[in-house]
C-alpha positions as CSV (number, residue, x, y, z in Angstrom):
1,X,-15.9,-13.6,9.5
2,X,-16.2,-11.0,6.5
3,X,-19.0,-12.2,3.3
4,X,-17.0,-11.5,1.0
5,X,-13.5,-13.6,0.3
6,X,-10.2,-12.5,-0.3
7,X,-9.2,-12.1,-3.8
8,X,-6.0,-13.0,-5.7
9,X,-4.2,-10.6,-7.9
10,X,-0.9,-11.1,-10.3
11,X,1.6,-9.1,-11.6
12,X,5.1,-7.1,-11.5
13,X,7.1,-4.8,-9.4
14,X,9.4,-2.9,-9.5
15,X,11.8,-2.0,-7.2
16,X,14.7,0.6,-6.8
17,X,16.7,1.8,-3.7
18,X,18.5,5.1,-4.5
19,X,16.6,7.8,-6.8
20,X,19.3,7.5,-9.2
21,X,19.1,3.2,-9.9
22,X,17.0,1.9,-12.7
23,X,14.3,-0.1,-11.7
24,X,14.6,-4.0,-11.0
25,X,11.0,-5.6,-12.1
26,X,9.9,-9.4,-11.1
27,X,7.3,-11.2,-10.4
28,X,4.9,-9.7,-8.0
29,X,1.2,-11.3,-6.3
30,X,-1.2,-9.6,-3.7
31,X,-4.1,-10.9,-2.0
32,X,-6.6,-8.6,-0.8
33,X,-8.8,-9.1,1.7
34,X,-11.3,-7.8,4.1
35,X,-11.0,-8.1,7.8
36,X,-13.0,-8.0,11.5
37,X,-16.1,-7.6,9.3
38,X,-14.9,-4.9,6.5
39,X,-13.4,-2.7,9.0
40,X,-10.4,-2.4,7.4
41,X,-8.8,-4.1,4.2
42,X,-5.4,-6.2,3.9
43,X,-3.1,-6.2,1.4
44,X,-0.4,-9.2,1.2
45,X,2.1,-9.0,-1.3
46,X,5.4,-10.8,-2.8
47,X,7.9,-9.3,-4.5
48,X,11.6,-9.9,-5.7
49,X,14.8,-8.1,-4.6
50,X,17.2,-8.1,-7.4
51,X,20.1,-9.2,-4.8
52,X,18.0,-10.8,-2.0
53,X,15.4,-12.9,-3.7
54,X,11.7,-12.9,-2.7
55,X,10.4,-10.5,-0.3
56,X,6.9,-10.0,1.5
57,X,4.5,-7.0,3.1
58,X,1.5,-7.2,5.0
59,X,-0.4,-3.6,4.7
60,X,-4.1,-2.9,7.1
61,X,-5.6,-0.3,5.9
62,X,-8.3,1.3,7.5
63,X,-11.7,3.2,6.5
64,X,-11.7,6.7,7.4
65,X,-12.8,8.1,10.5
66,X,-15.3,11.1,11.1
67,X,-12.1,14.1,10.2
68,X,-11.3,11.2,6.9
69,X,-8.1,10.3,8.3
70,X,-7.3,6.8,7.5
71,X,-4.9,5.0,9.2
72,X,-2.7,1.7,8.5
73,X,0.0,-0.6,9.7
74,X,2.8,-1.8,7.5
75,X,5.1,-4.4,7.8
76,X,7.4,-5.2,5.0
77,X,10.2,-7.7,4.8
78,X,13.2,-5.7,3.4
79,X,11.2,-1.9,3.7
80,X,10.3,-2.1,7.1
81,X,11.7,-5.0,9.2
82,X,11.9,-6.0,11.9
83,X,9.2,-2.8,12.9
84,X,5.3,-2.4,12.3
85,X,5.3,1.0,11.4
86,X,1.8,3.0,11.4
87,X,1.1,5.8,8.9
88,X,-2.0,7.6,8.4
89,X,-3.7,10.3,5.9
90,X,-6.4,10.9,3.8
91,X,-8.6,9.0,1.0
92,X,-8.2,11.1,-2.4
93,X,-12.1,12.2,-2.9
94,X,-15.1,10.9,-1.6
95,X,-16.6,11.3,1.2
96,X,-15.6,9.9,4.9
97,X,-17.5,6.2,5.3
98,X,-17.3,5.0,8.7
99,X,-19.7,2.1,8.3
100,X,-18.9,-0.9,6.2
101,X,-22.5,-2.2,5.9
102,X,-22.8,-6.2,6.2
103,X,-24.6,-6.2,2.5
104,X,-22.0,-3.4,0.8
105,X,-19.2,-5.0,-0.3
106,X,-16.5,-3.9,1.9
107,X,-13.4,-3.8,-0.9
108,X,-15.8,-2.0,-3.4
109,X,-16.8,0.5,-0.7
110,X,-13.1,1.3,0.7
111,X,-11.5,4.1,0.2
112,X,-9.0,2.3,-2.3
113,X,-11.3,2.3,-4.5
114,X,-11.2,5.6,-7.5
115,X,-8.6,7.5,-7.0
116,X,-7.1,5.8,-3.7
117,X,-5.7,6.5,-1.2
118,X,-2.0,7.5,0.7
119,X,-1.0,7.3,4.1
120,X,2.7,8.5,5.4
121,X,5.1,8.5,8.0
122,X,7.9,10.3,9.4
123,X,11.0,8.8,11.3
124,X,13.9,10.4,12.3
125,X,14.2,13.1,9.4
126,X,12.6,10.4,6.5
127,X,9.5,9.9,5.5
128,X,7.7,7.1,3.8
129,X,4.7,7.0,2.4
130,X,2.3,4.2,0.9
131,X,-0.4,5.0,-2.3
132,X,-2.9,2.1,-3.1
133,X,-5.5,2.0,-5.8
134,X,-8.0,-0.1,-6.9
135,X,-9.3,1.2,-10.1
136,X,-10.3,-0.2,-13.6
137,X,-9.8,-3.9,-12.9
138,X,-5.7,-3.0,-11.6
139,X,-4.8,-2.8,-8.1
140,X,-1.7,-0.3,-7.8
141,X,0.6,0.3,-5.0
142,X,3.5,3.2,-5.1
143,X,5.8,2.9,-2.2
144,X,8.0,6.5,-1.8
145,X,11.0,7.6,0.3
146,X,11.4,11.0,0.9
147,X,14.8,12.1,1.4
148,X,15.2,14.9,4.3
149,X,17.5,18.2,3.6
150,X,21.1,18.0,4.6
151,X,21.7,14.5,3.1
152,X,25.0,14.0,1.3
153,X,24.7,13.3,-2.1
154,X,20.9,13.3,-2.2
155,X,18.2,15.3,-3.8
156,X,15.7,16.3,-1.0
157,X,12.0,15.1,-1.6
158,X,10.5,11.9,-2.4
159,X,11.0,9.4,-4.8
160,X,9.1,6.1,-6.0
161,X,11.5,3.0,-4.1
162,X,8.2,0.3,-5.7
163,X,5.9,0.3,-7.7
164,X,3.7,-3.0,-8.4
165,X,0.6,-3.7,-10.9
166,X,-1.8,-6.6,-10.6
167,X,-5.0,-7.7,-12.2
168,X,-6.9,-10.4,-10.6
169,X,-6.4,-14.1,-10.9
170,X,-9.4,-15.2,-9.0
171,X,-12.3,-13.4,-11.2
């Protein structure tokens, strides 16, 4: 059991399949919260599909390890389904922390925290990668595809597919 709750957050997202659509924005929440003692942090979220309605994402995120690679597990409703997929990288600055002390708060500690963090993977010839950051009272989330060479019709490299805003409700 972590000390320090979950916390509730409000907001949009937008969503966009191809590179070339305009973004579809709805209603979005997210509730954060710390898990198996501040270990690792999870992220809940709802958003809205402009064709199929409301849509849901479960994201662990880890703290980094000795080398600062973080991993996570993803699971995402319309992104992802019916796989868990697990992607890993890097915090963006700071310092490895490997300890989530019972007295730090384990959300203000994480690596989300500043300039965030992004963690990728690759499956057969795509890649996808997750950026989440807690900064100035907004909790961000980017979600990217990245388009292999050799597809027809489409620009190789990544593009944003989400991108969702909250501020907290619970404060």
């Amino acid at each position: 059991m972590s000390l320090f709750p979950a916390t509730d957050w409000s907001g949009t997202c937008g969503f966009r399949l191809l590179p070339g659509d305009d973004f579809s924005s709805g209603p979005s929440s997210a509730r954060l919260t710390p898990v198996a003692g501040g270990v690792a942090l999870a992220l809940d979220y709802t958003w809205t599909h402009p064709e199929q309605g409301e849509q849901a994402g479960h994201l662990v995120i880890g703290r980094p390890d000795d080398d600062g690679r973080v991993t996570a597990s993803f699971a995402d409703s319309f992104h992802q389904a019916p796989e868990i997929r697990v992607l890993d990288g890097t915090a963006a600055g700071g310092e490895p922390t490997t300890e989530a002390p019972a007295a730090v708060d384990p959300v203000a500690s994480h690596p989300i925290t500043g300039e965030g963090l992004a963690v990728s993977i690759d499956y057969s010839g795509w890649g996808w990668t997750v950026a989440v950051r807690l900064q100035g009272g907004t909790l961000a989330m980017v979600m990217q595809n990245v388009v292999p060479e050799g597809v027809p019709g489409a620009e190789p490299g990544p593009y944003d597919v989400m991108r969702a805003a909250w501020t907290r409700t619970d404060a």
